[in-house]
C-alpha positions as CSV (number, residue, x, y, z in Angstrom):
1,X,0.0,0.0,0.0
2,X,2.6,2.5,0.9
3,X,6.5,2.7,0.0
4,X,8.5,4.5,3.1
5,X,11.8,5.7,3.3
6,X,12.7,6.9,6.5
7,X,10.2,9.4,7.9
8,X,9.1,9.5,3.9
9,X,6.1,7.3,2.8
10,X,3.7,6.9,-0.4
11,X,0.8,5.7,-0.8
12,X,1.0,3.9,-4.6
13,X,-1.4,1.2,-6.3
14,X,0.2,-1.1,-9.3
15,X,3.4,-0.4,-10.6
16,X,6.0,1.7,-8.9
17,X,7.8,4.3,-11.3
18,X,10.5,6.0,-9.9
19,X,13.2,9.1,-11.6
20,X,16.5,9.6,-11.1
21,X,16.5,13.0,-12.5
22,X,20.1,15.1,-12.9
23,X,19.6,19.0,-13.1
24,X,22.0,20.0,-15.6
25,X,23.0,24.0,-14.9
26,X,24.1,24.6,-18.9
27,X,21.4,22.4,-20.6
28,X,18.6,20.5,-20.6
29,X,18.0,17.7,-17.4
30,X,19.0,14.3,-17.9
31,X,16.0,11.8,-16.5
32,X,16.1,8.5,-16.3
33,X,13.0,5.8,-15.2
34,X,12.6,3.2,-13.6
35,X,9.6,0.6,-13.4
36,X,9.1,-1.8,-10.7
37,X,6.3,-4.3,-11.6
38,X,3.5,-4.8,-9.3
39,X,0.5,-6.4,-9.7
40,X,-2.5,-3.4,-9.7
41,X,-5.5,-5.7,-8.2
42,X,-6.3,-8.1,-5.4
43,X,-7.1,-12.1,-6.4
44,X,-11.2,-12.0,-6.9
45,X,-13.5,-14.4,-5.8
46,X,-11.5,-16.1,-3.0
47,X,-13.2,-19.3,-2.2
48,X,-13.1,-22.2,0.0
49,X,-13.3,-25.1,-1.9
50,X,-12.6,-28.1,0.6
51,X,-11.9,-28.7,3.9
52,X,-11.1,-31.7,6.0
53,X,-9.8,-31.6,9.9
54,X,-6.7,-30.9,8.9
55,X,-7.2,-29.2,6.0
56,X,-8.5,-26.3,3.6
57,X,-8.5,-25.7,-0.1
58,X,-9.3,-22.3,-1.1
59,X,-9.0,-21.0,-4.9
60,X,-8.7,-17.7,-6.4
61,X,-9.8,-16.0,-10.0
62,X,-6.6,-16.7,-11.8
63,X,-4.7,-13.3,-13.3
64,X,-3.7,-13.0,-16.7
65,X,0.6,-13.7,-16.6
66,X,0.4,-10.1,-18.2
67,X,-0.6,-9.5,-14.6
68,X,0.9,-11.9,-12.2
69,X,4.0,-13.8,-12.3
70,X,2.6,-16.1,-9.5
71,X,1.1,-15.9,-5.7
72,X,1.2,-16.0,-1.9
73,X,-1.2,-17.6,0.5
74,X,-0.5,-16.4,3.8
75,X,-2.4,-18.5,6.8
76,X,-3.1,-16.4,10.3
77,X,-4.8,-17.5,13.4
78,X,-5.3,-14.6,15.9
79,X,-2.4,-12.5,14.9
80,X,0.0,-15.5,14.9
81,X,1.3,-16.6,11.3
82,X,0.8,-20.1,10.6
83,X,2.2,-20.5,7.5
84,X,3.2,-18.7,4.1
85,X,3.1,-20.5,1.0
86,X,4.2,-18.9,-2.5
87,X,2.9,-20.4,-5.5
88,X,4.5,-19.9,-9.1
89,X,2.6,-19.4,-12.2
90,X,-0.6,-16.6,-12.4
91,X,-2.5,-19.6,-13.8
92,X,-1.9,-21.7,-10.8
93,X,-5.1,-20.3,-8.5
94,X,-5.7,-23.4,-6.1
95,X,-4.0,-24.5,-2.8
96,X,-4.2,-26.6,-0.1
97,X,-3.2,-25.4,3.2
98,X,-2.1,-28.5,5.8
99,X,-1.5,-28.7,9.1
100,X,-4.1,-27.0,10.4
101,X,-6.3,-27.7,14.4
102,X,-9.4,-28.5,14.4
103,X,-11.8,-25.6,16.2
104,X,-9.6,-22.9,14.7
105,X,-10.6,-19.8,13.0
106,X,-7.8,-19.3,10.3
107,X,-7.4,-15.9,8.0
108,X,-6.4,-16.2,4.8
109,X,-4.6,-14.2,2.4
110,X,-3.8,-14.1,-1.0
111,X,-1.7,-11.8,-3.1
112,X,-0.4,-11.9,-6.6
113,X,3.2,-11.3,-7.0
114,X,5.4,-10.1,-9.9
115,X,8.4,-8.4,-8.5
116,X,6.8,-7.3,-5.6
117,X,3.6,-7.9,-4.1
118,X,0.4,-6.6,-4.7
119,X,-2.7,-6.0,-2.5
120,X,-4.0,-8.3,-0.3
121,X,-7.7,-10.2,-0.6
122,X,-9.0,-12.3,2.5
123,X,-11.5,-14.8,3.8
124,X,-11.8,-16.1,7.2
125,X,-12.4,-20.1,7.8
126,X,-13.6,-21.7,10.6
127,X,-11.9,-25.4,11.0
128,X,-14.7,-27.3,12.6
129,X,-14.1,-31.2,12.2
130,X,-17.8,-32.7,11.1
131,X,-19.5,-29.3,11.2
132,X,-19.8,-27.6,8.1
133,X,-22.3,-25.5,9.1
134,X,-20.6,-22.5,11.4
135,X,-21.4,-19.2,12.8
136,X,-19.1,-16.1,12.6
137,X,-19.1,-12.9,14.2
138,X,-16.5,-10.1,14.5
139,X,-14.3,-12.4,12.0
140,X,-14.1,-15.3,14.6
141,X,-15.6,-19.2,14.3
142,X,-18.2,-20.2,16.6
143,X,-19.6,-23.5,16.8
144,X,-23.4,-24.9,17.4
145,X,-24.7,-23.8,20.5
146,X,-22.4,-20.4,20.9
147,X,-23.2,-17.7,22.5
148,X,-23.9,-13.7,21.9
149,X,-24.5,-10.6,24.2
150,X,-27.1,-8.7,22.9
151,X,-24.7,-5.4,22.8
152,X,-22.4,-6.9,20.7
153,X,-24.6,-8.0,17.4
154,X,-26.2,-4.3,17.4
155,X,-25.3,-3.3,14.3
156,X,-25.3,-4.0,10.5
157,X,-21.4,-4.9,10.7
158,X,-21.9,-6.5,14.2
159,X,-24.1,-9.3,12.5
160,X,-23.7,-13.1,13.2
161,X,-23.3,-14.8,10.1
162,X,-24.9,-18.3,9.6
163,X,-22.8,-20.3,7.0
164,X,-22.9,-23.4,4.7
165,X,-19.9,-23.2,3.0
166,X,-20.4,-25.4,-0.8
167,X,-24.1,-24.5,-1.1
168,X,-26.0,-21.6,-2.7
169,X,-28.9,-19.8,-0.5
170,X,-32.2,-20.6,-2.1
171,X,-35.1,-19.6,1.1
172,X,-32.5,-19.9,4.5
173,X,-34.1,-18.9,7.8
174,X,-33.5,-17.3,11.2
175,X,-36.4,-18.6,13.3
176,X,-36.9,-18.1,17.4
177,X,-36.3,-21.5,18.5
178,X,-39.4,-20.7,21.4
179,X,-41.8,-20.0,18.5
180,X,-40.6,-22.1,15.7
181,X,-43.6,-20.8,13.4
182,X,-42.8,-17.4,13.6
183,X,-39.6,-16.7,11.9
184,X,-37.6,-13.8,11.8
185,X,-38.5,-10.9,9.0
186,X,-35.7,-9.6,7.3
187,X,-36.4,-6.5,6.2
188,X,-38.3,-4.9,8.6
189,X,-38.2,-5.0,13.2
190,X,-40.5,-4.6,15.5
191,X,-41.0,-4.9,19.3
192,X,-41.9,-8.5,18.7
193,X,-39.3,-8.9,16.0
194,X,-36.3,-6.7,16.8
195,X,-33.7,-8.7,14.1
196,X,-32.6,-7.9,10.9
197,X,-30.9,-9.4,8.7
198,X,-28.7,-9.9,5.3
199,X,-27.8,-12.7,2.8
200,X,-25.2,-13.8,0.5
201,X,-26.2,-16.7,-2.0
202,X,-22.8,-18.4,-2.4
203,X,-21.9,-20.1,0.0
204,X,-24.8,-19.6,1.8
205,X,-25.2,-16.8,4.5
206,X,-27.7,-15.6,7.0
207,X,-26.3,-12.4,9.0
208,X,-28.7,-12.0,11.8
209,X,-28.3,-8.5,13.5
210,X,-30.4,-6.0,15.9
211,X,-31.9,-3.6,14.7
212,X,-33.3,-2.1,17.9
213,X,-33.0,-3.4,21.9
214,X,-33.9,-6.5,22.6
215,X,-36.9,-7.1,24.9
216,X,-36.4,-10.1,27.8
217,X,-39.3,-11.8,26.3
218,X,-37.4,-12.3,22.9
219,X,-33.5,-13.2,24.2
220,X,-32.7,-16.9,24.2
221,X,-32.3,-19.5,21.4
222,X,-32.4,-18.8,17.6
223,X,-31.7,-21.4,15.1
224,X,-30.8,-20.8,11.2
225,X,-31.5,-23.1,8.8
226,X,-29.9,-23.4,5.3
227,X,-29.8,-23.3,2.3
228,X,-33.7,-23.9,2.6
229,X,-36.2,-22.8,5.6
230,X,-36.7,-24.5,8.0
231,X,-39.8,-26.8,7.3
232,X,-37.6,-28.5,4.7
233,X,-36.7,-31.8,7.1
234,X,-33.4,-31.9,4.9
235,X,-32.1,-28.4,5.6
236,X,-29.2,-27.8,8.0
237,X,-29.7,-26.4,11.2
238,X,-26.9,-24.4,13.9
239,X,-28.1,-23.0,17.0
240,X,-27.3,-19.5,19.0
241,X,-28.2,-17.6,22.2
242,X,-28.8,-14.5,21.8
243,X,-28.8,-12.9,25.7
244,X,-29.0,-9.5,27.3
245,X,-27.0,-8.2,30.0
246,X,-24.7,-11.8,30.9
247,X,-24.6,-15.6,30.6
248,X,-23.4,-18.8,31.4
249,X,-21.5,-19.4,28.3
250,X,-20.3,-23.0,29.4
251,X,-19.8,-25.1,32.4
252,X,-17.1,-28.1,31.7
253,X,-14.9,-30.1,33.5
254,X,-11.3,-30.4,32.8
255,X,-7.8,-32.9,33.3
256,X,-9.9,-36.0,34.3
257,X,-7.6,-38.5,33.8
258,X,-7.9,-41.3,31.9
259,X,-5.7,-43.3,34.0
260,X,-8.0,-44.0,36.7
261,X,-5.0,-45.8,38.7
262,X,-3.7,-42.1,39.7
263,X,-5.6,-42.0,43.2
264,X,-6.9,-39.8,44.8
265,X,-8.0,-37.7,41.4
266,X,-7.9,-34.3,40.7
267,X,-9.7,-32.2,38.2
268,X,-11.1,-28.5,37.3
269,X,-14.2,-27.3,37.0
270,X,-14.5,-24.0,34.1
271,X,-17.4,-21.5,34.3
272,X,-16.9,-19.3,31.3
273,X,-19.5,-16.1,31.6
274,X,-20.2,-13.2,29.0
275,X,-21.8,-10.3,28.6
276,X,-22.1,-7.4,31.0
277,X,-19.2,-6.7,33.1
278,X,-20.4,-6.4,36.3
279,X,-22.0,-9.2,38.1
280,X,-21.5,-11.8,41.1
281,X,-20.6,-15.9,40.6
282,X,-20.6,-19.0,42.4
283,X,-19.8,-22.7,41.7
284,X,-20.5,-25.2,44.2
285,X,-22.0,-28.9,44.7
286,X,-25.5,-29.3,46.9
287,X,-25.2,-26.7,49.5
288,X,-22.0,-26.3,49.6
289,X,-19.8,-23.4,48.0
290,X,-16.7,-24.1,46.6
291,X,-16.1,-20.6,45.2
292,X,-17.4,-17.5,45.6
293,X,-17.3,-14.0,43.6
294,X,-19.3,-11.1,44.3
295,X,-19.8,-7.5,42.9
296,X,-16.8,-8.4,39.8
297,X,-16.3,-6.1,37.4
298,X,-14.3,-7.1,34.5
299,X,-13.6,-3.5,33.6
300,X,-11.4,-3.7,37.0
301,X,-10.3,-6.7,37.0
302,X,-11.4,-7.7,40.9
303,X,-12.0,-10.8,40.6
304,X,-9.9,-13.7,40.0
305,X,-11.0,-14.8,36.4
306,X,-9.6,-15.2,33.0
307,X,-10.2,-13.1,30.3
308,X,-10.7,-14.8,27.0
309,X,-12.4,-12.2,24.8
310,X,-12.2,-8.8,26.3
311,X,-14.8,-7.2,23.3
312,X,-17.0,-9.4,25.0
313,X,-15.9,-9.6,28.5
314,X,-15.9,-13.3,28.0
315,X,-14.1,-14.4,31.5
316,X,-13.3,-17.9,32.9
317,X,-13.6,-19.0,36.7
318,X,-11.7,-22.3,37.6
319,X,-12.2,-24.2,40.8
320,X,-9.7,-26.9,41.7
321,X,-11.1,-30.4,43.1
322,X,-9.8,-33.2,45.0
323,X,-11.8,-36.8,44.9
324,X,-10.6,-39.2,47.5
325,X,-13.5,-41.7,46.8
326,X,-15.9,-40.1,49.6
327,X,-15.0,-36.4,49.8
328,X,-15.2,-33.4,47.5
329,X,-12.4,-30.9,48.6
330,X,-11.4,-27.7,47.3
331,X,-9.1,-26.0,49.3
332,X,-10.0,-26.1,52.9
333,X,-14.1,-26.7,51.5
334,X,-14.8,-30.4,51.7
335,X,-18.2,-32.0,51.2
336,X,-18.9,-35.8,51.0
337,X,-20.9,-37.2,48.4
338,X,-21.9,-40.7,47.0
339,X,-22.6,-41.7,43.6
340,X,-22.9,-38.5,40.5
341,X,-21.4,-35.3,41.8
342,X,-24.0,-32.7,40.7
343,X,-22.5,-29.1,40.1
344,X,-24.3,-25.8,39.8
345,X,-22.4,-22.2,38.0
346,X,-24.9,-19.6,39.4
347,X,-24.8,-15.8,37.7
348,X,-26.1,-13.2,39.3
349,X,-26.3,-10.3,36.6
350,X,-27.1,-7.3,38.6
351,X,-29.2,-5.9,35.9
352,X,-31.2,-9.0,35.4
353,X,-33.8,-10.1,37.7
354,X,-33.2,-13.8,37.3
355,X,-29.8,-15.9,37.9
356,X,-28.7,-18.0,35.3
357,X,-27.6,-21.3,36.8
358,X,-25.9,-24.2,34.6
359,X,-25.3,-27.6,36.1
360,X,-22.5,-30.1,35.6
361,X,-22.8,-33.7,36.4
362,X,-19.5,-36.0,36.5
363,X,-20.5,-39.3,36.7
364,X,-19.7,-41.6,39.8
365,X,-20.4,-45.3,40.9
366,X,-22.8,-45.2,43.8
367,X,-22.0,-48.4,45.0
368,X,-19.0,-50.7,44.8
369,X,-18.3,-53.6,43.3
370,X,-20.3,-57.0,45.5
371,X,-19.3,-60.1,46.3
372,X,-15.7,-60.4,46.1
373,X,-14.3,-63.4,46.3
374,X,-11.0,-65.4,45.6
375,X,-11.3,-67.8,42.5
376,X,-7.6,-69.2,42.9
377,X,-4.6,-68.6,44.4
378,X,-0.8,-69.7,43.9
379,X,2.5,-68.7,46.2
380,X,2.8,-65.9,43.2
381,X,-0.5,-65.1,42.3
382,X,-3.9,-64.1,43.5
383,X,-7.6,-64.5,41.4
384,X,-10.1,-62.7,42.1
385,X,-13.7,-61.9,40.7
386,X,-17.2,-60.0,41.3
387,X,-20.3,-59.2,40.6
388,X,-20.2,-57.4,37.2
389,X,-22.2,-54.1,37.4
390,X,-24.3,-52.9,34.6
391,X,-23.0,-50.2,31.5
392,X,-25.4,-47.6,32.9
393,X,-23.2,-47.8,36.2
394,X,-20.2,-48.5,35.5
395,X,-17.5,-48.3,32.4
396,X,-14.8,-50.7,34.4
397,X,-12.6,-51.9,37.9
398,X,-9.6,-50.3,39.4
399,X,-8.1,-53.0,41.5
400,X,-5.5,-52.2,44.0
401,X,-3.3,-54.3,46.0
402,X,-1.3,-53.6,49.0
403,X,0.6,-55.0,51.5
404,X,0.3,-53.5,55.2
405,X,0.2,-49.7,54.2
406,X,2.3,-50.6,50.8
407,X,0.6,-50.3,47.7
408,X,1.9,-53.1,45.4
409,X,-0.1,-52.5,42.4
410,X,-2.8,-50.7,40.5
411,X,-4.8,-52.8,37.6
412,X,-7.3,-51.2,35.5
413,X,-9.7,-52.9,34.0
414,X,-11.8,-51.7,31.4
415,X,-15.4,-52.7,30.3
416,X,-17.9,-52.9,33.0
417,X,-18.5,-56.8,32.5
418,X,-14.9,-57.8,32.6
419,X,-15.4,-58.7,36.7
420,X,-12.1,-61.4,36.7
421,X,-8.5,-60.2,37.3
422,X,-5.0,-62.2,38.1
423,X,-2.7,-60.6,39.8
424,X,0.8,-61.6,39.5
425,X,3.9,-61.0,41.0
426,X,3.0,-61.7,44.8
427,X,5.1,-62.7,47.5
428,X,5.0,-66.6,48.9
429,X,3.1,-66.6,52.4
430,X,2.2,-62.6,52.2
431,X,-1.0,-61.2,53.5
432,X,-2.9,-58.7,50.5
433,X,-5.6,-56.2,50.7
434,X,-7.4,-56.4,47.2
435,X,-9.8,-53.1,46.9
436,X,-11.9,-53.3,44.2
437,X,-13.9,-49.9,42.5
438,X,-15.6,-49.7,39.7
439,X,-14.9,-46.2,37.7
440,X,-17.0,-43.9,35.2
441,X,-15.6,-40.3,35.3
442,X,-14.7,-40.8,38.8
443,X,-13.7,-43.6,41.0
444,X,-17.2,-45.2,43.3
445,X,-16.4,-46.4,46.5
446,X,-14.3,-50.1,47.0
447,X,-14.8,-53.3,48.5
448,X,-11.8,-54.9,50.3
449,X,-11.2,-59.1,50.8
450,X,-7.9,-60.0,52.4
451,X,-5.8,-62.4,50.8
452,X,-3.1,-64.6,51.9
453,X,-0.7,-66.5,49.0
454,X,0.0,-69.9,49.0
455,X,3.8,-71.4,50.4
456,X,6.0,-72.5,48.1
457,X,7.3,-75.7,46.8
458,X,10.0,-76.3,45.0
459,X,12.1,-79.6,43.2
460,X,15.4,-80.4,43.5
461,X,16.8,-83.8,41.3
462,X,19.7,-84.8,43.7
463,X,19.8,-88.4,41.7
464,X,18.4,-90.3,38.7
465,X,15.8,-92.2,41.9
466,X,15.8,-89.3,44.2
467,X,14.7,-85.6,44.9
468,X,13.9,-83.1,47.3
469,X,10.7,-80.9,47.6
470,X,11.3,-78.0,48.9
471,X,8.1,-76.4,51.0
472,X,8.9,-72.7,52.3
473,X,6.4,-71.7,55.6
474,X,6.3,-68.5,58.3
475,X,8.3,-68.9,61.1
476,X,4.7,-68.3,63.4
477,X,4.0,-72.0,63.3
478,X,5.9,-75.3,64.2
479,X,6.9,-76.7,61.3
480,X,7.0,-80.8,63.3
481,X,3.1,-80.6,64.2
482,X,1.5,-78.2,61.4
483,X,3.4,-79.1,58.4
484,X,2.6,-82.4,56.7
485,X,2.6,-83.8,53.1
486,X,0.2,-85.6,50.3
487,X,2.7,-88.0,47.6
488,X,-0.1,-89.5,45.1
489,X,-2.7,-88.6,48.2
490,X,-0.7,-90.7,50.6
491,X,-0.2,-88.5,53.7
492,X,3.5,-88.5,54.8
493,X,5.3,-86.6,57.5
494,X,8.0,-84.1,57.5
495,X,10.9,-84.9,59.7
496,X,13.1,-82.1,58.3
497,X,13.1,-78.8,57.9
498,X,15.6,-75.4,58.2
499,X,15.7,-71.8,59.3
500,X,16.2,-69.9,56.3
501,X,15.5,-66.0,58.1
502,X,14.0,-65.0,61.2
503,X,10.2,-65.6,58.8
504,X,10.7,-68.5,57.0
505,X,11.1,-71.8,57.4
506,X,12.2,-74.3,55.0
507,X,10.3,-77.9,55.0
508,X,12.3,-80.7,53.2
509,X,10.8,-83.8,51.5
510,X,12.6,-86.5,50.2
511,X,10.9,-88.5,47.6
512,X,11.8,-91.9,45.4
513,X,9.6,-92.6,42.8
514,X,8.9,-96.0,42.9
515,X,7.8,-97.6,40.3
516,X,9.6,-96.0,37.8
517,X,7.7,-94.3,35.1
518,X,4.6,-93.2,37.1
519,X,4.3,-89.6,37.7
520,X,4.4,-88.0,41.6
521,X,2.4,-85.4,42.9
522,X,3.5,-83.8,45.7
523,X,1.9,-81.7,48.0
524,X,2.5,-79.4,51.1
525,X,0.3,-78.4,53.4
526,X,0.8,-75.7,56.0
527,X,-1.6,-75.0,59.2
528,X,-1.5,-71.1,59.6
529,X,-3.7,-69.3,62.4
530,X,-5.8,-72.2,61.9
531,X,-6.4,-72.2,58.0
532,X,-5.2,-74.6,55.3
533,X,-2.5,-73.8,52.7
534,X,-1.1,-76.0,50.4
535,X,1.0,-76.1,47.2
536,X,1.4,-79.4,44.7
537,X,4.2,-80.0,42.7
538,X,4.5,-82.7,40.1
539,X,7.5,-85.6,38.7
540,X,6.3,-85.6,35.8
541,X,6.9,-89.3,34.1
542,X,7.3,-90.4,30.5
543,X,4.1,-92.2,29.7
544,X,5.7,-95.2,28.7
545,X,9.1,-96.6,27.9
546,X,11.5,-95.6,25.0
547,X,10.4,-96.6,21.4
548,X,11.9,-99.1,19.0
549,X,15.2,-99.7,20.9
550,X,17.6,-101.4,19.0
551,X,20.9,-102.8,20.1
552,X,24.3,-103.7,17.9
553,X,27.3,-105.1,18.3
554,X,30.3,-103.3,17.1
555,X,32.9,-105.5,18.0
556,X,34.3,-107.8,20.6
557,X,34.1,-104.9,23.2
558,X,31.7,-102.4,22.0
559,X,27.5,-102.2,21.8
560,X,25.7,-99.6,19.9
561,X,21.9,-98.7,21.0
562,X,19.5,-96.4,20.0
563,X,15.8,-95.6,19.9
564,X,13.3,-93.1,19.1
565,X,12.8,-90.2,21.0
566,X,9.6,-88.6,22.5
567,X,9.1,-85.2,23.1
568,X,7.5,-86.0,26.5
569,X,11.4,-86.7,27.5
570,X,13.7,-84.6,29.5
571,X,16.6,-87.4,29.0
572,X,17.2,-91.2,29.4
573,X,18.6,-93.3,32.3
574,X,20.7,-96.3,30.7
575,X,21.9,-99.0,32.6
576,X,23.6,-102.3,31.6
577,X,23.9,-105.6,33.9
578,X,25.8,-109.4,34.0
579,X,24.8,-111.9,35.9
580,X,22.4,-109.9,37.9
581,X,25.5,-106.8,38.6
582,X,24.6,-103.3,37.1
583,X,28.3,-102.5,35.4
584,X,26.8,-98.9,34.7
585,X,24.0,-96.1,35.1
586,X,24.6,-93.1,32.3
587,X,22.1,-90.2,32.0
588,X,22.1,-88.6,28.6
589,X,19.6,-86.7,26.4
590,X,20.7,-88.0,23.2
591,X,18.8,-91.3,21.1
592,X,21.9,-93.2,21.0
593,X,24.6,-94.3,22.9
């Protein structure tokens, strides 16, 4: 627009001709020109051709290369740059910009270039993932269900804009969503119909606006319907509140954690009001007040809120909470509460007679997780299950373990019919708390069983015919009188056992298969504070003896034998006798020897 030089500026349009221009005192002057090319006009009919959630194709009205040498898109959110594209060639008029956030209201720019730029022509966007249908006002996006203080849609230029970006406007509406049959007239207001409004056919556009004060009796919900009215079932509809004096804009909760294994949890609750700038607010749950705010006024700055959109004195108001599974805390405010936690934003606009209250609900299990109960249970590992609550009350099980006043482990378990859990990585002989809650936004309350792991047993091969079993107990019994033994459900007794530590005990077993080839199972059970625990282990035998076995003699010393193996096998025991003497007992895991 303007070429500066120091404290020198010029406002020029198209090409830029300077002069050099030498005064000559004995003759004529001697000029000289010089042309700098720049295109003379803006790109026309800048147009949004595609979008996806990521993305937005816009074209241009292409220049004639008499005109333009090429162009550059320049991308803007806020007044941050986004990116800056240049594209060669004046016939090359379409672009797609990547990259971009969803609920983001991007400008962009194009100009046409030869060796300098030329002026600028702009469209806002709104990215809105699924939504095609937007509002815009003050050349910002707004989504379904935005709102928009009476004072700042007052005039012709103030007007929110209903838009359908890839359709032309055949018979669009603004309609009162209170009185659905009474639409809004466009060309002319009244008391009863204080809107006006104007229209662009492509895409298609509604801009709704006021054309005198709005009465109480007419504020509220509007919708807009496009590119037909809105008796067509088929049009589009996008909703807006239109308020006087100040609103509720939204009431949301924020950072709940998806990780419902972080205990206790902690969130924020957002009030966002708009509109007039002085008012009081609260945020609390049942009769209890969590925060407090009275005679703010934004155009001071008294109270602690956020400001978002200062045109609009659009403020946010965060309240911090603590859940510990029966308590709602917010700083030194608690409140105990079972089940949904129900929330209340209350306005008090000191113009309006009537607060405007919102309500939040999180969602909370309002019971826990019934009957409990161990399925199985080793020295390492503990199975639990319970009664599976319904999808309406639950979304799935935190199950926590600990030891004494040691957490051990957190499991979540998602899906609210998934009611069984193994958990692994327990200590022989130990003592567990299992707490069980069930979880939608918020943890319910638990259910606790106390567990206790098995002992363990353990095999030691000390020769081909023996081993030793290997049973560890607590110290807290006596290991002669409450420690005994099952082999193939023959009860035997214990006659040894060790001091490993000052807790544990170490039982010994010695066991000889006999007969050879049939399997052993072994079992230990302990008497602790007058329960049974037991642990089996198994020798496991081959099922029968080895197959085809074939023997050769080599020569006057030597035999060969083989045979085939099985995969039951672990090895094979030979032995060789004469006149009733073994001569020799080798173990080998080979098929020959």
């Amino acid at each position: 627009m303007t070429v500066s030089s120091g404290s020198i500026s010029q406002s020029t349009t198209g090409d830029q001709m300077y002069q050099c221009v030498v005064n000559n005192p004995s003759g004529a002057d001697r000029t000289r020109t010089l042309t700098i090319k720049v295109p003379a006009t803006a790109p026309s009919s800048l147009t949004e051709v595609n979008k996806t959630a990521t993305t937005i194709t816009v074209s241009w009205t292409a220049l004639d290369s008499s005109d333009a040498d090429g162009y550059v898109v320049n991308v803007t959110s806020d007044t941050d740059t986004v990116q800056t594209v240049q594209v060669e060639g004046s016939s090359n008029n379409t672009i797609t910009l990547n990259g971009l956030n969803i609920g983001m209201t991007y400008i962009i720019t194009v100009r046409a270039y030869q060796q300098l730029l030329g002026p600028a022509r702009s469209i806002t966007l709104c990215q809105i993932e699924g939504i095609y249908m937007y509002l815009a006002h003050n050349g910002s996006c707004y989504t379904n269900g935005s709102y928009f203080w009476d004072s700042s849609v007052n005039a012709v230029t103030e007007a929110i804009s209903c838009v359908l970006p890839g359709t032309s406007l055949t018979t669009g509406q603004w309609v009162r969503a209170a009185d659905p049959d009474d639409p809004v007239d466009c060309n002319s207001n009244s008391d009863s119909d204080p809107f006006r409004c104007t229209n662009v056919t492509s895409p298609a556009t509604l801009n709704l606006y006021l054309a005198q004060g709005l009465p109480v009796v007419q504020e509220g919900w509007y919708k807009c319907c496009l590119p037909t009215d809105c008796s067509d079932p088929n049009t589009n509809i996008i909703f807006a509140n239109i308020f006087r004096y100040a609103e509720i804009e939204s009431f949301t909760v924020a950072d709940i954690s998806s990780d419902m294994t972080v205990y206790p949890q902690e969130y924020k609750l957002y009030c966002v009001k708009i509109g007039h700038h002085s008012y009081s607010i609260h945020m609390g749950i049942g009769n209890t007040s969590l925060a407090s705010y009275t005679w703010c006024d934004d155009q001071y700055g008294n109270c602690p809120g956020i400001v978002l959109v200062s045109s609009t004195n659009t403020v946010r108001y965060t309240v911090n909470v603590t859940w510990d599974g029966m308590t709602v805390s917010s700083g030194s405010i608690s409140q105990s509460t079972t089940g949904d936690q129900m929330y209340q934003c209350v306005l008090d606009s000191f113009f309006d007679g009537e607060d405007k209250i919102r309500p939040l609900t999180i969602t909370v299990p309002a019971t826990a997780p019934s009957s409990v109960t161990v399925v199985n249970k080793t020295a390492t590992t503990i199975t639990v299950s319970w009664t599976a609550l319904d999808s309406s009350d639950a979304d799935g099980y935190v199950v926590n373990v600990t030891s004494d006043t040691d957490f051990v482990q957190t499991v979540q378990v998602e899906g609210s019919s998934n009611n069984t859990i193994t958990l692994n990585g327990l200590s022989a002989l130990a003592t567990y708390s299992i707490i069980v809650r069930a979880y939608q936004q918020l943890l319910g309350p638990a259910s606790t069983i106390s567990v206790q792991t098995l002992p363990v047993s353990s095999i030691t091969q000390l020769s081909n015919t023996q081993y030793r079993i290997d049973c560890l107990t607590t110290t807290d019994i006596n290991p002669s009188t409450d420690v005994y033994w099952l082999v193939n459900g023959v009860m035997k007794s214990s006659s040894m056992y060790t001091s490993i530590d000052v807790l544990t005990y170490n039982n010994i077993l010695l066991v000889y298969p006999d007969p050879l080839g049939v399997s052993v199972n072994v079992t230990c059970i302990a008497m602790i504070g007058g329960v049974n625990y037991s642990q089996f282990v198994i020798l496991h035998a081959p099922s029968g003896p080895p197959n085809i076995v074939r023997g050769f003699i080599l020569n006057a010393t030597s035999i060969k034998v083989n045979w085939t193996t099985s995969s039951e096998t672990n090895g094979y025991v030979i032995e060789y006798t004469t006149g009733g003497v073994t001569r020799n007992v080798v173990s080998i895991s080979e098929d020959k020897i």
